[in-house]
C-alpha positions as a printed Julia matrix, in Angstrom:
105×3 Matrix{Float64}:
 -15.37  158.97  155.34
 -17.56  158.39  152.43
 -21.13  159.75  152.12
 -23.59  156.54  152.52
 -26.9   156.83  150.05
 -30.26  157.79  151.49
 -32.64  155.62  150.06
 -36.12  156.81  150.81
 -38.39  155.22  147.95
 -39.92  151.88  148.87
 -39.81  150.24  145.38
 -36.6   149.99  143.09
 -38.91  151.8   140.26
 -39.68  154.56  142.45
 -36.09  155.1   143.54
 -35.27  154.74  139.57
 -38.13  157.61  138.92
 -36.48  160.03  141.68
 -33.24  159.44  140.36
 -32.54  158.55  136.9
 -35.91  159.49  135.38
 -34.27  161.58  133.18
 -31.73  159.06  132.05
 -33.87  156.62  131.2
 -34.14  157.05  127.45
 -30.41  157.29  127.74
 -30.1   153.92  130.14
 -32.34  152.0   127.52
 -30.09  152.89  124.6
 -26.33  152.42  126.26
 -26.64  150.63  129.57
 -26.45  151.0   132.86
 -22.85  151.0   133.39
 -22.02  154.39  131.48
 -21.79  156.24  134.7
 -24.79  157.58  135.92
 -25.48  158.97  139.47
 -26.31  156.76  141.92
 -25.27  153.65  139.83
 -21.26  154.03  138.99
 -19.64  153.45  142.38
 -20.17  150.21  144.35
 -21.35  151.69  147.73
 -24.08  153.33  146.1
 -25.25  149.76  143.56
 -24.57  147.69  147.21
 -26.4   149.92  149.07
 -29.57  149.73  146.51
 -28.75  146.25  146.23
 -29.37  145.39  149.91
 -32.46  147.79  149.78
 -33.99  146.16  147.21
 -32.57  142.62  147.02
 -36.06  140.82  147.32
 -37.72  143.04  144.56
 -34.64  142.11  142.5
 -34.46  138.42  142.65
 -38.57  138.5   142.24
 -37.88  140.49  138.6
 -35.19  137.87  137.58
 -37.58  135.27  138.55
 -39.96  136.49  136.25
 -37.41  136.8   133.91
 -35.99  134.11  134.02
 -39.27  132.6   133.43
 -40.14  134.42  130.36
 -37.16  133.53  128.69
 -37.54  129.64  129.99
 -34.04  130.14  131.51
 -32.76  129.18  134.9
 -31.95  132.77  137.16
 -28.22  131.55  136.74
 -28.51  131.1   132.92
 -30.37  134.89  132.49
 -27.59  136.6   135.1
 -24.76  134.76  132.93
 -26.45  136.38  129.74
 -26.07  139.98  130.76
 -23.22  142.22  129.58
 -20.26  142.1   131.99
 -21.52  139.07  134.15
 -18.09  137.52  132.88
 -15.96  140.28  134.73
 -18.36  139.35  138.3
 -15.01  138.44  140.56
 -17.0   139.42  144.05
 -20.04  139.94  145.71
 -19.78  143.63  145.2
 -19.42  143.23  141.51
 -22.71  140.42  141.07
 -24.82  143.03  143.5
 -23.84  145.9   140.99
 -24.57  144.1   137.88
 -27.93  143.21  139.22
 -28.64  147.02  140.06
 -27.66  147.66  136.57
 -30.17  144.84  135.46
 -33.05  146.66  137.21
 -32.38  149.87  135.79
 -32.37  148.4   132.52
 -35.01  146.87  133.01
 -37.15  149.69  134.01
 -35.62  152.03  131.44
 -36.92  149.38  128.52
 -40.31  148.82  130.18
C-alpha cells in the first residue's frame, strides 16, 4: 500500500517553502516536471491538488486576468497541457503551475 502525503501547511506557498525551498532556483529555471519530491508522482500532485484546489484556481484567476486570457486559454498555454488525457494529469499540471509560479515570484 502506498504511503499517502501529510500535508500540514495551510497555504500552497508554505507547503512549497517546507518542501522545495531549496529547489526553487532550480524549479524557476527547468520546470516543475523534472522530478522533484513531492511533485513527480500523481498521488502526491492529487493529493496537493485537492488540498489546495481553491488557492489554485484563485492564482489562475489572477492570472488569467493579467494576461487578459480566459482560465482555459492560460491552462492551454502551459507546457504539457497538450498531453492532459485525465483528471489526474490536469490536477498535476496545475500543481506544477503553482510551483512555478512561486519559484518565479
Amino acid at each position: 500500500m502506498a504511503n499517502k502525503m501529510i500535508i500540514r501547511s495551510k497555504t500552497f506557498e508554505g507547503w512549497f517553502n517546507a518542501n522545495l525551498r531549496e529547489s526553487k532556483g532550480d524549479i524557476a529555471r527547468h520546470g516543475a516536471d523534472c522530478g522533484y519530491p513531492g511533485i513527480t508522482y500523481y498521488t502526491d500532485t492529487v493529493a496537493l491538488y485537492d488540498k489546495f484546489e481553491d488557492e489554485i484556481w484563485d492564482a489562475l484567476d489572477e492570472d488569467a486576468q493579467s494576461y487578459g486570457q480566459t482560465i482555459l486559454e492560460l491552462i492551454a498555454s502551459f507546457n504539457r497541457a497538450k498531453d492532459v488525457g485525465s483528471g489526474y494529469q490536469l490536477k498535476n499540471l496545475l500543481v506544477w503551475y503553482m510551483c512555478e509560479r512561486i519559484a518565479n515570484s
